[in-house]
C-alpha positions as CSV (number, residue, x, y, z in Angstrom):
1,X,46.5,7.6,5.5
2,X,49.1,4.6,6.8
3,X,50.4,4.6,10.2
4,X,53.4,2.7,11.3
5,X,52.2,2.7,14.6
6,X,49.3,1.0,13.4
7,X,48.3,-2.6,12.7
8,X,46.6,-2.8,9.0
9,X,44.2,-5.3,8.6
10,X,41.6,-5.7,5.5
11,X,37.8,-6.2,5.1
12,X,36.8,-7.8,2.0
13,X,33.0,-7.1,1.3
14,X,33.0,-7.9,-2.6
15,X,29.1,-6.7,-3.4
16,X,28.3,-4.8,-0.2
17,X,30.2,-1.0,-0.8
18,X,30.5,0.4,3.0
19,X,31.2,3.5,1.0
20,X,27.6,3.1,-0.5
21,X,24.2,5.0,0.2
22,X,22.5,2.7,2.5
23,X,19.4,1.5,1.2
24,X,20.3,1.8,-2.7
25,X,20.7,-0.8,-4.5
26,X,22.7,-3.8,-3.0
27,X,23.1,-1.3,0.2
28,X,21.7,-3.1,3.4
29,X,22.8,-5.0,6.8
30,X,26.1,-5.8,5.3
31,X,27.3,-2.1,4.0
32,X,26.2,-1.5,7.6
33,X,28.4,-3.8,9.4
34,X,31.2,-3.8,7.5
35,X,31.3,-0.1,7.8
36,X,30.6,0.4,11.0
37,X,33.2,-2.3,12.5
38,X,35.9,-0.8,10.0
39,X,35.3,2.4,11.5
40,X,35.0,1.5,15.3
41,X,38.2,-0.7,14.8
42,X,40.0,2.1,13.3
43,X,39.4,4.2,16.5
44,X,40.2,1.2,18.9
45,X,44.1,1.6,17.0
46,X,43.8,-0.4,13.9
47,X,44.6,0.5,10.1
48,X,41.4,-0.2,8.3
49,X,41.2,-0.7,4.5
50,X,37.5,-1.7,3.3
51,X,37.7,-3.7,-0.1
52,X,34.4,-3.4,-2.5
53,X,33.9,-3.8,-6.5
54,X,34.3,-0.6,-8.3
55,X,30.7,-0.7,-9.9
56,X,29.9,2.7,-11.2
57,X,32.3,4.8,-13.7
58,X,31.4,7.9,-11.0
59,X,32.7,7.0,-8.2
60,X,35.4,7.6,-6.2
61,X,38.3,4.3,-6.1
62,X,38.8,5.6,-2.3
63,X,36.8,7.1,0.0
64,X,38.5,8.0,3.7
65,X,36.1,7.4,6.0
66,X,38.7,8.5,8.6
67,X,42.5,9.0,9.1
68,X,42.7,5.4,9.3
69,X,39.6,3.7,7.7
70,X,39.3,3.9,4.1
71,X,37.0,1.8,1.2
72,X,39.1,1.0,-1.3
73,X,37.0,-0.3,-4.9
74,X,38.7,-2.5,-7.0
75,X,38.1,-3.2,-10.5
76,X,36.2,-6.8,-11.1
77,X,33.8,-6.7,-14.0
78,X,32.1,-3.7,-15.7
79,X,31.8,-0.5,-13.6
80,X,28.1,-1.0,-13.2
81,X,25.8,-2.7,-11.5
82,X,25.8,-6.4,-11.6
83,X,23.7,-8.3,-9.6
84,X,25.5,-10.6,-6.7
85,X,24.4,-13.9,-8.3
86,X,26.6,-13.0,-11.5
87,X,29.4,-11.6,-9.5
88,X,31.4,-15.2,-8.6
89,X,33.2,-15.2,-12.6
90,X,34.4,-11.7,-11.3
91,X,36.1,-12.5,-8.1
92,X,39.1,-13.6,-9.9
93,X,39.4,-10.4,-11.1
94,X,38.9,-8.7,-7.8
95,X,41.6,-11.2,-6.1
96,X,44.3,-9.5,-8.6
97,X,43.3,-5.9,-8.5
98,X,43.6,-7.1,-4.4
99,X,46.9,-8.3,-4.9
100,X,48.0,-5.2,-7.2
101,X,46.7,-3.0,-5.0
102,X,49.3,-4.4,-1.9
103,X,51.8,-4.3,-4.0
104,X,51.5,-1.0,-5.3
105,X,51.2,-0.1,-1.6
106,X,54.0,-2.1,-0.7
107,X,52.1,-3.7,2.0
108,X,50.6,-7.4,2.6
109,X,47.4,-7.5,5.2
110,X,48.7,-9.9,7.6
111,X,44.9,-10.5,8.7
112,X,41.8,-10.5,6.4
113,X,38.5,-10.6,7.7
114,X,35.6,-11.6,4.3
115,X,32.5,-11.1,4.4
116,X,30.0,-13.0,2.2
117,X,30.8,-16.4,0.4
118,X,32.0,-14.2,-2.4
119,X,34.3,-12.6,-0.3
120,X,35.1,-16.0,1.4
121,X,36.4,-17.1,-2.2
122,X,38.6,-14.6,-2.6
123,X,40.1,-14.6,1.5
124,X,40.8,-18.4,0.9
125,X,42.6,-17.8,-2.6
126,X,44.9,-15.2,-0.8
127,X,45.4,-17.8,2.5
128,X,46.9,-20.1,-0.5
129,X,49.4,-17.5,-1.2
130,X,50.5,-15.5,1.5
131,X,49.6,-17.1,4.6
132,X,47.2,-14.7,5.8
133,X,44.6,-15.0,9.1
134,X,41.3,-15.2,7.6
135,X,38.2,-14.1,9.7
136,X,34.5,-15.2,7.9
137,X,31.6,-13.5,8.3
138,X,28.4,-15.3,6.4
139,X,25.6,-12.8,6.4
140,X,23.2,-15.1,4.7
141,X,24.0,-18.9,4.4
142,X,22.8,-20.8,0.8
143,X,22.1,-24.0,3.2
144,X,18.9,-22.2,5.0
145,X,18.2,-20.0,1.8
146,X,18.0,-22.6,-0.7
147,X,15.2,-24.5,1.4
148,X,12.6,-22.1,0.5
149,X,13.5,-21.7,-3.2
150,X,11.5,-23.2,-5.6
151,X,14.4,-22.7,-8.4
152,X,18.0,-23.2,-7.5
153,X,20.8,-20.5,-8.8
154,X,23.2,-22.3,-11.4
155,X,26.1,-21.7,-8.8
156,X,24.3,-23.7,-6.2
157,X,26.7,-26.6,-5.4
158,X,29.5,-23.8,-5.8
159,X,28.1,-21.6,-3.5
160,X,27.5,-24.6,-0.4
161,X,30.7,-26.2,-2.0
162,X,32.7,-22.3,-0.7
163,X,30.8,-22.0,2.0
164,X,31.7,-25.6,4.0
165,X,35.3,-24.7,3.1
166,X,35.7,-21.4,4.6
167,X,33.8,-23.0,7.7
168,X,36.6,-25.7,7.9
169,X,39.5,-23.8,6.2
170,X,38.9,-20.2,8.0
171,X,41.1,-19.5,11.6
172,X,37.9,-18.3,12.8
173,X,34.2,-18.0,11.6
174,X,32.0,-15.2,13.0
175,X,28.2,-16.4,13.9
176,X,26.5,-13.2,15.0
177,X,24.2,-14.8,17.2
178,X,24.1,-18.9,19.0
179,X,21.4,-19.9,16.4
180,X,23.6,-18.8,13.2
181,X,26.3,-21.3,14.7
182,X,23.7,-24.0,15.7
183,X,22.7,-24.0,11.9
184,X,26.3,-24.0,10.9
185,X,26.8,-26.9,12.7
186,X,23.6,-28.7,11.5
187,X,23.6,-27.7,7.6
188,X,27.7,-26.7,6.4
189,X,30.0,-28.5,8.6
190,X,30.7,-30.0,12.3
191,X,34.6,-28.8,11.7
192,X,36.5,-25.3,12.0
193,X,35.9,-22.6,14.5
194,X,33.4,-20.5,15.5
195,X,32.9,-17.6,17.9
196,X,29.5,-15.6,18.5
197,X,30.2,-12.0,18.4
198,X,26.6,-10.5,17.4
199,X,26.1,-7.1,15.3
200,X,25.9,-3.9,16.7
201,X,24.0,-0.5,16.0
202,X,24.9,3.4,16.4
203,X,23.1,4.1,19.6
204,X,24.0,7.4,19.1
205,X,22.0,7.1,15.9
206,X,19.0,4.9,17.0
207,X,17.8,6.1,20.7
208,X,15.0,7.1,22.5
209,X,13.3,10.1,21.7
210,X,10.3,11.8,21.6
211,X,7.2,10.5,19.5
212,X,5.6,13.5,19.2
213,X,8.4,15.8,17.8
214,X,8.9,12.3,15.5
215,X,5.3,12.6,14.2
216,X,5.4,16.1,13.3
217,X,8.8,15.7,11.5
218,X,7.5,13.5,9.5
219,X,4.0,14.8,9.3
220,X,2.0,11.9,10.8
221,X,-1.5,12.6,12.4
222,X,-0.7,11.7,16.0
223,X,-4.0,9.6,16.1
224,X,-2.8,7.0,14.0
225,X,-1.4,3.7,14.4
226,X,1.8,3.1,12.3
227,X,2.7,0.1,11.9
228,X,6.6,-0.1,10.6
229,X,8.1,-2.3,7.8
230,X,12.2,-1.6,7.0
231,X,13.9,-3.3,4.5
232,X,14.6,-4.9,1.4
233,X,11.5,-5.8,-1.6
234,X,12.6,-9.7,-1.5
235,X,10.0,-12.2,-1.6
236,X,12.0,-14.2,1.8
237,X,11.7,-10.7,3.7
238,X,8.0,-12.0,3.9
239,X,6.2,-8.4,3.3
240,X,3.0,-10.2,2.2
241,X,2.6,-11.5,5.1
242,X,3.0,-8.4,6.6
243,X,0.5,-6.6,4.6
244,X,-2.3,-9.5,4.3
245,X,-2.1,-9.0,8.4
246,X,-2.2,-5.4,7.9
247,X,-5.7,-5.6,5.8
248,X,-7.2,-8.1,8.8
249,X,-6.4,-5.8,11.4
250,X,-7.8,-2.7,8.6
251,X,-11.7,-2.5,9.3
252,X,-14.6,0.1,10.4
253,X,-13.2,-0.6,14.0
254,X,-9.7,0.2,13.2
255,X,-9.7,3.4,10.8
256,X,-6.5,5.2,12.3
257,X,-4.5,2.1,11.1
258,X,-1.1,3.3,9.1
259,X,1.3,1.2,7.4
260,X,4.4,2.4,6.3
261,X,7.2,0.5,4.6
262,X,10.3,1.9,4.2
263,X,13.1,0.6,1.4
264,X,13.5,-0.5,-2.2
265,X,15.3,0.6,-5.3
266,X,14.0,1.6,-8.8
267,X,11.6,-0.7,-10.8
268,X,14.6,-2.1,-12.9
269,X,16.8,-3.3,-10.4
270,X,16.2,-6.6,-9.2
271,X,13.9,-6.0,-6.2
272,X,12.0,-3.9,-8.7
273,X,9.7,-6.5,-9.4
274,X,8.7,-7.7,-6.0
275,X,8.0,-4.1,-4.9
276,X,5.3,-3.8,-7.9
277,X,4.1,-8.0,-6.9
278,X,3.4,-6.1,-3.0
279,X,2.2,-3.0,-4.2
280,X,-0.6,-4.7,-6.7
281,X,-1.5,-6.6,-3.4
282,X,-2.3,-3.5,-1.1
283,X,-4.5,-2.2,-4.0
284,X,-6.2,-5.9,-4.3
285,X,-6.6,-5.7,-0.4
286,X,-8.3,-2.3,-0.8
287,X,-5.2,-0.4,1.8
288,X,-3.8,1.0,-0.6
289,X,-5.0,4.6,1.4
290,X,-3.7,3.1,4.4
291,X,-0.4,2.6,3.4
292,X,3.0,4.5,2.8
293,X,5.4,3.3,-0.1
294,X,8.1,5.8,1.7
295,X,11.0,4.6,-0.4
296,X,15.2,4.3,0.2
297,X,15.9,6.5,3.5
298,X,18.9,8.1,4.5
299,X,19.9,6.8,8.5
300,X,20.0,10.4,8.9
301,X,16.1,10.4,9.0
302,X,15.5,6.5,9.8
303,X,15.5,7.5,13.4
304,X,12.6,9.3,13.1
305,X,10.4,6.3,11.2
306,X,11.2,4.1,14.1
307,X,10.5,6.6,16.7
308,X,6.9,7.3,15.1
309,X,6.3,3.9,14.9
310,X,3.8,2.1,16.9
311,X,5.2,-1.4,16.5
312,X,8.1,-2.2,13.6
313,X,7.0,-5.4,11.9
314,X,9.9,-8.4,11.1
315,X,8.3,-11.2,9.3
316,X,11.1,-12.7,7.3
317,X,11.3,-16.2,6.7
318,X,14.6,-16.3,7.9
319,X,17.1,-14.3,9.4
320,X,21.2,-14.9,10.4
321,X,20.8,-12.0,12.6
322,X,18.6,-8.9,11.6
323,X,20.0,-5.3,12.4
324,X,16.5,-3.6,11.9
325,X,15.1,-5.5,15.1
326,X,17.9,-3.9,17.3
327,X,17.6,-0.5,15.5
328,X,14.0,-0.6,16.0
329,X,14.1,-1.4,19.8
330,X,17.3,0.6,20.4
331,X,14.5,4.0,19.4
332,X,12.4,2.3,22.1
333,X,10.0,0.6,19.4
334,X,8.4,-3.4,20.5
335,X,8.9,-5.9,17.8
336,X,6.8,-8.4,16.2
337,X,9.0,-10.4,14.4
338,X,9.4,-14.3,12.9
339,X,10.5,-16.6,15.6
340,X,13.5,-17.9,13.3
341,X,17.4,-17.7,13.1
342,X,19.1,-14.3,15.0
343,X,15.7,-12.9,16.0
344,X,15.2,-15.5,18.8
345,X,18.7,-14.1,20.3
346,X,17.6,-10.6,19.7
347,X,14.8,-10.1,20.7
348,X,13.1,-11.1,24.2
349,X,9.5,-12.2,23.9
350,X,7.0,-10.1,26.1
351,X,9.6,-8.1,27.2
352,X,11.4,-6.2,23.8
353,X,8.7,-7.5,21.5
354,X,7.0,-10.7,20.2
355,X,8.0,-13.8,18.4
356,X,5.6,-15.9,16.2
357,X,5.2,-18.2,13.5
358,X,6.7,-17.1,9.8
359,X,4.4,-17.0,7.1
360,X,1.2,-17.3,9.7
361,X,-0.8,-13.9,8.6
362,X,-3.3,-14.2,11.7
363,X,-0.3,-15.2,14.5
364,X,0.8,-11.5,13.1
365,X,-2.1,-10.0,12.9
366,X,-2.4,-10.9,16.8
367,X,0.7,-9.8,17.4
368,X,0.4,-6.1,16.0
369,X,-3.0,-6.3,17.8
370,X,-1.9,-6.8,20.8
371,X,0.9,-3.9,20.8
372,X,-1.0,-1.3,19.4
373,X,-3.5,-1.2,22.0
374,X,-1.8,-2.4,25.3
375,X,-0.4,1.0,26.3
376,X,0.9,-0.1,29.8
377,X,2.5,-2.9,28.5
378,X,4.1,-1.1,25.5
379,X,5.2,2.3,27.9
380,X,7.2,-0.8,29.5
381,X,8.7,-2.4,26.5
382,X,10.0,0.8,25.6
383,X,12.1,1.5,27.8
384,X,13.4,-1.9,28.1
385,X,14.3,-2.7,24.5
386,X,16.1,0.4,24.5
387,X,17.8,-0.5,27.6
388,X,18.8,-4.3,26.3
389,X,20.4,-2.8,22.5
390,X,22.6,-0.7,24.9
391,X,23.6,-3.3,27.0
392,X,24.0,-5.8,24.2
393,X,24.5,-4.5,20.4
394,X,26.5,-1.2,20.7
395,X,29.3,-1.2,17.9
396,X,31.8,-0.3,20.7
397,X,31.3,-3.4,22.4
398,X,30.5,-5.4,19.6
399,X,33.8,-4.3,17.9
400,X,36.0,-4.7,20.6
401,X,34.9,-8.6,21.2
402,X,36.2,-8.5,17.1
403,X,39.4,-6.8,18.3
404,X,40.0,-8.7,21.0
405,X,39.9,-11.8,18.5
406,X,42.0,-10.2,15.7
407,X,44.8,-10.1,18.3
408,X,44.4,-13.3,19.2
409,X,44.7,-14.7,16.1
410,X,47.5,-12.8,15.2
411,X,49.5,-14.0,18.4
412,X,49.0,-17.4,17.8
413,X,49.8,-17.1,14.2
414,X,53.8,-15.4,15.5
415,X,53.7,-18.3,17.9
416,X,52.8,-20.6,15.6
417,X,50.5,-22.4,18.1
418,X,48.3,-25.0,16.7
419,X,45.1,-26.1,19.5
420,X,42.4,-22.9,19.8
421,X,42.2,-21.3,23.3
422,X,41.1,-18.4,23.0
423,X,38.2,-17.3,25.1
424,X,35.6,-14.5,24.5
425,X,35.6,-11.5,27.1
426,X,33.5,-11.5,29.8
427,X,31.0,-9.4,28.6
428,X,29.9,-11.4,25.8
429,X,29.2,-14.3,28.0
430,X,27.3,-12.2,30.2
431,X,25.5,-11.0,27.3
């Protein structure tokens, strides 16, 4: 539904469906964001359309979210799945069902906002065009990622080739937290703008509330220690580290040990094989009683994983920013997380949770050690890392330090002024 009282604006999220089930396939922290700051804008007074890839025959080519937010899937490719690192010979495809779709609409979206490099492809063909305001998020950046692979993609050099240029091209790139823009800096390019504007969660959604009625929901002996894993079967999310910390800290002394990882798709997509790689590990480990495959769930029940939780368990070998820390600690849950990218802003050692080395199974193992059988300390952390997601990664607040920016940019775009002045709000210094 289009307002004329209402500035439209359009979020380009090529792979990431905000429409889609979170957790399927493809379906993570981006789907998240996206969706959640196209909503929150749309309540804050803004006309919201969503682009994704159309990429199943069943579904819907709009889905209203709200009077004035809407994912809108375009045609680029087959309608099917197709994993992200063949998606880049589609994007022309998707900029023209884009450009159709305004002008079927009779519209142009004076400001643009892409998220991915994908996305960033297809924002800086349109600026070519039309003259748009284009807004970058990265999400994951092929300069830190490519360091730990042993085989580079084919579209390597493209990839860091898009990724400089929407850095120096963009009017304004999004780091969601001071280390993201540090490594900008370091690894794509010393030019172009940034401004840190971190992700945010539904703290309606992810709160404090009780254990106990957590436990039973779920059917958990309340005896147990559970220790947590959310998130995507990729070898760079580190869950063998995880789980060879697990089966250290798994003896006669601790028999009331539970691990539970949450997430994955089916064997044939391409996390598939990673998940059967960790699952033949907890059987060589001898946990494989000890621990929950729990599958893809709904953030209707998420809630209640983190809130039966003992300690939620980060141990990726890099992260930009990393929602599940701050949906963990916003249900009042410590952390023991890698001490690397986002998660150093996120999270405050010894106070929301603990920071260690990546890859180092025993600084982990100490870790969870530590927070599973401090229970004065813990009762503490609680209550604080609940208190700091409020204060610091609500979507409200989050989205309108996004706002705030879009109207910036837009102003100086109708003045046609050249230097950059604007200035964050208050409350993101502060934060």
């Amino acid at each position: 539904m289009l307002s004329l009282n209402r500035q439209a604006i359009a979020l380009i999220s090529d792979h990431a469906d905000p429409a889609a089930e979170i957790g399927s396939e493809e379906a993570g922290g981006q789907n998240v964001y996206v969706r959640h700051v196209g909503e929150t804008l749309a309540a804050l007074g803004w006309q919201v359309d969503m682009f994704t890839r159309k990429n199943h025959t069943d579904t819907e080519a709009i889905v209203q979210h709200s009077p004035h937010c809407r994912t809108i899937r375009l045609k680029a490719g087959a309608e099917s799945y197709i994993s992200r690192d063949l998606l880049f010979e589609h994007m022309p495809e998707f900029l023209d069902s884009f450009q159709a779709f305004q002008r079927t609409q009779g519209m142009n979206y004076p400001l643009v906002h892409t998220n991915y490099w994908l996305s960033a492809w297809v924002g800086m063909e349109l600026q070519k065009t039309s003259g748009i305001q284009l807004i970058h998020t990265y999400h994951s950046l092929a300069a830190v990622k490519y360091q730990s692979l042993v085989e580079i993609p084919h579209f390597a050099n493209t990839r860091l080739k898009i990724e400089r240029e929407i850095l120096e091209r963009a009017n304004c790139v999004i780091a969601t937290s001071p280390q993201e823009q540090e490594t900008l800096r370091s690894l794509v390019s010393t030019r172009g703008q940034i401004e840190v504007i971190p992700c945010g969660t539904d703290t309606n959604n992810f709160r404090l509330t009780s254990k106990t009625h957590a436990r039973a929901k779920l059917k958990l002996d309340s005896r147990e220690k559970v220790v947590l894993y959310v998130g995507r079967f990729d070898e760079r999310k580190g869950i063998e580290t995880l789980v060879r910390a697990f089966a250290l800290l798994k003896s006669d002394e601790f028999k009331n040990l539970k691990l539970i990882i949450v997430g994955g798709s089916s064997a044939n997509m391409p996390d598939g094989a990673e998940r059967i790689r960790i699952e033949n590990l907890v059987s060589e480990l001898g946990i494989k009683d000890s621990t929950v495959f729990a599958g893809r769930i709904g953030h209707d029940v998420l809630p209640f994983y983190y809130t039966a939780a003992d300690v939620c368990v980060i141990p990726s070998h890099y992260e930009p920013f990393g929602l599940v820390a701050i949906e963990a600690m916003a249900c009042g849950v410590p952390v023991v997380a890698s001490n690397v990218g986002g998660l150093k802003f996120t999270i405050i050692p010894e106070e929301t949770g603990l920071l260690v080395e990546p890859k180092n199974v025993e600084a982990f193992a100490n870790g969870i050690h530590r927070i599973l059988f401090d229970e004065l300390w813990v009762r503490k952390m609680r209550k604080q890392a609940s208190a700091n997601v409020n204060q610091r990664f609500s979507w409200s607040g989050v989205t309108i330090q996004l706002s705030e920016l879009y109207r910036h940019v837009l102003a100086r775009s109708i003045m046609h002024e050249q230097d950059w002045s604007y200035k964050m709000p208050s409350m993101t210094r502060s934060a």
